[in-house]
KERO-115625 format. One line per field, with one value per residue: x, y, z of N, C-alpha, C in turn; residue number from 1. Coordinates in pm, 1 decimal. Atoms other than C-alpha are relative to their C-alpha. Layout:
N
n.X: X;...
n.Y: Y;...
n.Z: Z;...
ca.X: X;...
ca.Y: Y;...
ca.Z: Z;...
c.X: X;...
c.Y: Y;...
c.Z: Z;...
k: NUM;...
***
This chain:
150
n.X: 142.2;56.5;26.3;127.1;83.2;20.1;37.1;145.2;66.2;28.0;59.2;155.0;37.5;32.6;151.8;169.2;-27.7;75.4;148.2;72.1;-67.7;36.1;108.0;-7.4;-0.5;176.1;88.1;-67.4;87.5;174.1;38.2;-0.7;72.8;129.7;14.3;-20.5;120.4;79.2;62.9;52.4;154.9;6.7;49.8;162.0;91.3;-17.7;35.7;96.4;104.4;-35.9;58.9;181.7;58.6;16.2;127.0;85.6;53.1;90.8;155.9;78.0;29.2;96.9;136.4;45.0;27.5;141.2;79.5;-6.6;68.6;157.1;13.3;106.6;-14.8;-8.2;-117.3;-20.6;32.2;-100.0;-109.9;-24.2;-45.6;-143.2;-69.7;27.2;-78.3;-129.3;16.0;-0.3;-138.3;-125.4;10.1;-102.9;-107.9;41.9;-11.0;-181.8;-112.1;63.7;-109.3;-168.7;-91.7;92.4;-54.5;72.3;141.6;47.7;37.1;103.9;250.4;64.1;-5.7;153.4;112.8;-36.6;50.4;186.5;63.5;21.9;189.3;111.1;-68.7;70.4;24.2;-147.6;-165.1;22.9;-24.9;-187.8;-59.0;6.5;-56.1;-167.3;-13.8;11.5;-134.9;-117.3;12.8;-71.6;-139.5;-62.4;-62.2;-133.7;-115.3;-6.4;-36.4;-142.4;-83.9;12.8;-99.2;-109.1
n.Y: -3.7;-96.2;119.3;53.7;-58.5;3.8;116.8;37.7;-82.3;8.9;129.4;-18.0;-118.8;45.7;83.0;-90.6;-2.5;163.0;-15.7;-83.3;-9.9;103.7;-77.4;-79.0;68.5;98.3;-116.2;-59.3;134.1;-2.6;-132.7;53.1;118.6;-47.7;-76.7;133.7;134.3;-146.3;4.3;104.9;-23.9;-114.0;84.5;145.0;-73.1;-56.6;140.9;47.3;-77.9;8.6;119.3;-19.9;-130.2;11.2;85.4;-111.8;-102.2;30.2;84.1;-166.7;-11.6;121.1;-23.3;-99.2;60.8;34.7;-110.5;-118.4;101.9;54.2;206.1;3.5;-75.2;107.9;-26.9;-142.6;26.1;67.2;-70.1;-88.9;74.7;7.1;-150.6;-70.0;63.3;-56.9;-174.3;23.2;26.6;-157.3;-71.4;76.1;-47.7;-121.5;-53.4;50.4;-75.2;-146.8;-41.9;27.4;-170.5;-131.6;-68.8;120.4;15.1;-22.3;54.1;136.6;-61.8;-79.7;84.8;21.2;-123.9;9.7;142.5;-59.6;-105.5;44.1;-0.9;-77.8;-26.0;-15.7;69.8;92.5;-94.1;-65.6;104.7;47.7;-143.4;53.6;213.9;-30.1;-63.2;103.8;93.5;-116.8;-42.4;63.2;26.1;-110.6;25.4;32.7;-79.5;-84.0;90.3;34.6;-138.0;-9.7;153.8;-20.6
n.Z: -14.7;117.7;122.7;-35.4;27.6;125.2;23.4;4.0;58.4;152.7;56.6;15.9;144.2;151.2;-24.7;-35.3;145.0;60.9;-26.1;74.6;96.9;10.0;13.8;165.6;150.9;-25.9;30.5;132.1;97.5;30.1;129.0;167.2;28.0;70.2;143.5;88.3;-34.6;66.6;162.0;-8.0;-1.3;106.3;95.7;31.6;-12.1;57.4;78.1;-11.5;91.7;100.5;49.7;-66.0;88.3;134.7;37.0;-28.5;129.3;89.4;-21.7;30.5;141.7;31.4;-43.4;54.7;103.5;-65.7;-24.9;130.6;97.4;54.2;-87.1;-70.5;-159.2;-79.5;18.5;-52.5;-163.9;-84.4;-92.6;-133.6;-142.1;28.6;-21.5;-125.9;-64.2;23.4;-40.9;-134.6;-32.3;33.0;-107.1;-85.1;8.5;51.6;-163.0;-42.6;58.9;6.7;-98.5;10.6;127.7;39.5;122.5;107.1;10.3;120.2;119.5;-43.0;47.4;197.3;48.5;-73.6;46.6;184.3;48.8;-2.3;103.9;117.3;-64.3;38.9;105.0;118.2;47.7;-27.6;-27.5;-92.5;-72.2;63.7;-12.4;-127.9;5.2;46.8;-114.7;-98.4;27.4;-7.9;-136.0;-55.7;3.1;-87.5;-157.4;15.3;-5.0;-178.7;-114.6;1.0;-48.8;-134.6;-41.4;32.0
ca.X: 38.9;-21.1;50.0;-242.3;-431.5;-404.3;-374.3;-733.7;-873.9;-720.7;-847.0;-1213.7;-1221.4;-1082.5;-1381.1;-1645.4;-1482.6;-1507.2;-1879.9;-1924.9;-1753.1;-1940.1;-2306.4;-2224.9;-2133.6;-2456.2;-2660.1;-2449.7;-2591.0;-2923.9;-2959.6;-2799.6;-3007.8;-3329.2;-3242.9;-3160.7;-3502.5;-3665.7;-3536.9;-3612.6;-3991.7;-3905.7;-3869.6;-4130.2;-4360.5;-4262.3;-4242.5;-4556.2;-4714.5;-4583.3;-4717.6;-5073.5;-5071.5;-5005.5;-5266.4;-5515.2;-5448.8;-5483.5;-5803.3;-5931.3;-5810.9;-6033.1;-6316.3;-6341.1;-6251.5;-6550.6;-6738.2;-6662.1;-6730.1;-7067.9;-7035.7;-7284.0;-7386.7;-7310.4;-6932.7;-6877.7;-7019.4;-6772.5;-6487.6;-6567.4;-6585.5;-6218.8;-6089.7;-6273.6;-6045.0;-5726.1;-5805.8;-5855.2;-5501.4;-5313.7;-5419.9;-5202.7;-4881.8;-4958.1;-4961.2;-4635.9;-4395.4;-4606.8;-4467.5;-4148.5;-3996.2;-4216.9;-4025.3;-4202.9;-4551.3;-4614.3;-4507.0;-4648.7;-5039.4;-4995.9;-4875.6;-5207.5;-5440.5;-5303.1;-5409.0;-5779.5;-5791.7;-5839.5;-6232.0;-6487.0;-6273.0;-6450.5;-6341.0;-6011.1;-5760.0;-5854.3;-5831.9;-5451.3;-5359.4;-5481.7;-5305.7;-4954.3;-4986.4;-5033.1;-4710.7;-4541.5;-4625.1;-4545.3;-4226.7;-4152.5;-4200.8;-3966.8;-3713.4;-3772.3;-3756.9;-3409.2;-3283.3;-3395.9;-3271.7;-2972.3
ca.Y: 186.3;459.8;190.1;-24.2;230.7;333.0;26.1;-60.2;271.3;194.0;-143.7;7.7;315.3;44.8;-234.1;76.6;161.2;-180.7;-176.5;112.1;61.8;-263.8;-100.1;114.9;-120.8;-346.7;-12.6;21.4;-341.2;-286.5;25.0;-130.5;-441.1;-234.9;-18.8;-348.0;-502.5;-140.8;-167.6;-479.3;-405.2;-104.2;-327.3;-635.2;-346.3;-177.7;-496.5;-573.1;-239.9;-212.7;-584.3;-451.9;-147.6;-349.5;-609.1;-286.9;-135.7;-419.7;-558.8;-139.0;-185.1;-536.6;-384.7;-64.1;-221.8;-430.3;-148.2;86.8;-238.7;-273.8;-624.9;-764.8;-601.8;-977.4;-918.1;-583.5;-666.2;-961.6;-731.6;-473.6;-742.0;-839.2;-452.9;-374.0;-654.6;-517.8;-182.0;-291.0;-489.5;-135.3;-36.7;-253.8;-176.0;155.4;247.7;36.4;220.7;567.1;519.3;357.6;639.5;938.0;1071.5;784.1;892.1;1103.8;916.4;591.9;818.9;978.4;607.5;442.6;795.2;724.5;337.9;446.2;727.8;446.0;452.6;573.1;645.0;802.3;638.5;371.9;672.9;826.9;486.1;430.0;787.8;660.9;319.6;508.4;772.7;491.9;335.5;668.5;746.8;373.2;389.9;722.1;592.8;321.9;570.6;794.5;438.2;383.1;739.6;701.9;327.9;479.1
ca.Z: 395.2;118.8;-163.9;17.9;-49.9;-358.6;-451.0;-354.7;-469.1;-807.8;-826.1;-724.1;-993.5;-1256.4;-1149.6;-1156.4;-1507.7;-1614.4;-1513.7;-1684.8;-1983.6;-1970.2;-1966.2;-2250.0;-2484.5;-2369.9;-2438.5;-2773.1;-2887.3;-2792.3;-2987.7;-3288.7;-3261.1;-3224.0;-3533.7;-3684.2;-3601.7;-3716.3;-4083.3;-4101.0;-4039.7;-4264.6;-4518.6;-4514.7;-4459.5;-4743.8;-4958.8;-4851.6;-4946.5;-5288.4;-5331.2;-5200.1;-5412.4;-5746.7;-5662.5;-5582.0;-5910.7;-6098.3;-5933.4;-5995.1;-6369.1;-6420.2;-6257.6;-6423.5;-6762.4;-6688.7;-6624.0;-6932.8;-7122.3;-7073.1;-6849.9;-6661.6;-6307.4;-6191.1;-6343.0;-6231.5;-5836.9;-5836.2;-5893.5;-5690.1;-5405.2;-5547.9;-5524.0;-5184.6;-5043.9;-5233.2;-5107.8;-4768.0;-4787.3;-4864.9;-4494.4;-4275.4;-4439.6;-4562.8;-4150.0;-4108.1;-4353.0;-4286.8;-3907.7;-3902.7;-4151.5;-4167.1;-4436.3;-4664.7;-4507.4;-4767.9;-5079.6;-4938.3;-4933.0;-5280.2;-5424.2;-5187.5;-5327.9;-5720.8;-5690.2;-5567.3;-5815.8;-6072.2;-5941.3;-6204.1;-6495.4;-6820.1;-7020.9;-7125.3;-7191.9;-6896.9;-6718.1;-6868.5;-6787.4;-6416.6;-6446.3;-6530.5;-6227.2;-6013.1;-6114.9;-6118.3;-5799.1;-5656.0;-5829.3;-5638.4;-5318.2;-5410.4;-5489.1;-5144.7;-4958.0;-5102.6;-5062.8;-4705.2;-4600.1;-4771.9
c.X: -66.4;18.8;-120.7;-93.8;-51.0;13.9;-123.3;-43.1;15.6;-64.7;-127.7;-9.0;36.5;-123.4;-124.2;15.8;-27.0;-129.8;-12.8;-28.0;-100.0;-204.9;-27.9;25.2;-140.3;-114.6;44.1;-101.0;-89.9;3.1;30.6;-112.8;-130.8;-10.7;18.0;-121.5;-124.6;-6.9;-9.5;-156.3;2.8;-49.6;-57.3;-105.8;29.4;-21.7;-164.5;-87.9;20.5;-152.8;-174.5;-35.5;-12.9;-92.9;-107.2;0.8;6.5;-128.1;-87.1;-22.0;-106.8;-112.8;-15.0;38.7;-162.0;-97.2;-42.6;16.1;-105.2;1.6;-94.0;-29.0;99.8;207.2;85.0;10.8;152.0;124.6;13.1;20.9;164.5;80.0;-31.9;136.4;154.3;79.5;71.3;178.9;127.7;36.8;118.8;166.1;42.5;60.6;132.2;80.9;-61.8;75.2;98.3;73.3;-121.3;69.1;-91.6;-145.8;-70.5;-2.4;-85.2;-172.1;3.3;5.1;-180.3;-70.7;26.0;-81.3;-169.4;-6.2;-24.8;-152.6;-62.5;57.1;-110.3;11.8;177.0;100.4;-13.7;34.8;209.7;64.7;1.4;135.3;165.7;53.7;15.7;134.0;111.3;5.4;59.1;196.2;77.1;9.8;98.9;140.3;28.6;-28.6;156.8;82.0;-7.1;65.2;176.2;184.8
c.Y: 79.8;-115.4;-64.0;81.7;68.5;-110.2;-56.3;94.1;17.0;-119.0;13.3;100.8;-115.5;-112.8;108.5;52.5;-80.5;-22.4;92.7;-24.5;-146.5;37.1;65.2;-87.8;-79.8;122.3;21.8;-105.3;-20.5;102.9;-75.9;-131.2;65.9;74.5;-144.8;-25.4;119.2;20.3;-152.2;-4.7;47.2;-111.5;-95.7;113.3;81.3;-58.8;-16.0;154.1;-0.5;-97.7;21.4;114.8;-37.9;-118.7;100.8;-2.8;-108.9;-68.1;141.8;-24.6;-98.1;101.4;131.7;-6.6;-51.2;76.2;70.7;-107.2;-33.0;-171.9;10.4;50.0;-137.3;15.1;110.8;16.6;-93.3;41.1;78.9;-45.6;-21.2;133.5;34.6;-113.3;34.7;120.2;3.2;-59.8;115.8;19.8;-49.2;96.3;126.8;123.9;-12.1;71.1;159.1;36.7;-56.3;47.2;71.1;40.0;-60.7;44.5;17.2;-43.8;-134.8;71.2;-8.4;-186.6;-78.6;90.7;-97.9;-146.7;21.6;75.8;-65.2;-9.1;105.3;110.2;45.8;-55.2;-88.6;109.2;87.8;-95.8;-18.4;98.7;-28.4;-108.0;52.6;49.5;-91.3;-93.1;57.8;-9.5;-165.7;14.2;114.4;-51.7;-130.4;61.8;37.5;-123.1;-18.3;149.3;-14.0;-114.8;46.9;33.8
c.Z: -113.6;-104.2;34.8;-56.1;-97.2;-64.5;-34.9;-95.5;-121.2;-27.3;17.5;-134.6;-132.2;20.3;-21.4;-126.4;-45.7;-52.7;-96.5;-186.5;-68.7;-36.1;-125.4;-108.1;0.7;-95.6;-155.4;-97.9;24.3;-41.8;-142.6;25.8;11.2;-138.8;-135.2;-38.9;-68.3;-172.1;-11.3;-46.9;-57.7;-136.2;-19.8;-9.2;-146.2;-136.6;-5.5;-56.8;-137.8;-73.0;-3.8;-103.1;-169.1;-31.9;15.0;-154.5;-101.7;10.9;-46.9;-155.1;-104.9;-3.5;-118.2;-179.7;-43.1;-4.3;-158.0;-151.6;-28.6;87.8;71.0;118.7;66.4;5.5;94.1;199.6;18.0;-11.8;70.7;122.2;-28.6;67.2;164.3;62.1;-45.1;42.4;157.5;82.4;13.2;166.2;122.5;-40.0;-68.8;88.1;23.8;-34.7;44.3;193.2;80.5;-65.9;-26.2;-89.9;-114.8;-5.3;-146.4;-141.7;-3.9;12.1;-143.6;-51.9;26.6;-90.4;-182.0;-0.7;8.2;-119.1;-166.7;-26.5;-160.3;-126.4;-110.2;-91.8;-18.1;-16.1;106.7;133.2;8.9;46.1;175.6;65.0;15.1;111.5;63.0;36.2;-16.4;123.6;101.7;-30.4;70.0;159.9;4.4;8.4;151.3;68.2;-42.9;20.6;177.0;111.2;-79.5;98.6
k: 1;2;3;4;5;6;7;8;9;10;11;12;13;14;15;16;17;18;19;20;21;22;23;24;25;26;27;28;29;30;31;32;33;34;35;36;37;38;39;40;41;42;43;44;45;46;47;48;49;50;51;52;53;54;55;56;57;58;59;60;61;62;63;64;65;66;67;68;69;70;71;72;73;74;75;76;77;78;79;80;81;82;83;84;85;86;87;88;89;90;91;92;93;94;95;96;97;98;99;100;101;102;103;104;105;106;107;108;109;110;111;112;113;114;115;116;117;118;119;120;121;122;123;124;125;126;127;128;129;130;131;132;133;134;135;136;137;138;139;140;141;142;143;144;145;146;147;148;149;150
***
């Protein structure tokens, strides 16, 4: 009668092991498949700012060319409409990479700040000196996204 009984009581503790053992790995592959699905977003979002920050700075460098040329108001208006919409594109994925890796926030602003700070230049070496930061500073948060996806 004692075999019966251990018997059973091993065949319940290994079924409730089983189960368990069975749970945990479930829980294992939804964690990896959300961190999966996380860089993922990391990167389209990241992609996608880049792409937003080097149509920004060169719709900024038109316009304020333009500008410190002497062009017509009519010139000048239709790139600033151009830039406000390049500007505006930064914002979306700006947010995305800023919080799906906080580590990034900060080089993902300064890169964003540097592309604005092409605004109202004095004159073209002051513009170019703009134009370079802008492309320093993206290429840094490039870097600190690959140190970090690393």
């Amino acid at each position: 009668m004692w075999a019966s009984i251990i018997a059973v009581v091993g065949t319940l503790l290994g079924g409730t092991l089983t189960g368990l053992l069975q749970i945990k790995s479930a829980r294992i592959t939804q964690s990896a498949a959300r961190a999966d699905q996380r860089e993922e977003a990391l990167r389209r979002a990241l992609g996608e700012l880049v792409a937003a920050l080097g149509d920004h700075r060169r719709a900024m460098w038109h316009r304020e060319v333009l500008r410190l040329n002497g062009a017509t108001e009519e010139a000048v208006e239709a790139a600033r409409t151009v830039s406000r919409a390049t500007r505006s594109a930064v914002t979306g994925p700006l947010v995305a990479v800023s919080v799906l890796e906080r580590s990034l926030a900060g080089p993902a602003r300064q890169a964003a700040l540097a592309a604005f700070n092409l605004r109202d230049a004095t004159d073209h070496t002051t513009l170019a000196a703009h134009r370079e930061a802008a492309i320093a500073a993206t290429d840094e948060l490039v870097a600190a996204a690959s140190r970090a996806m690393a």
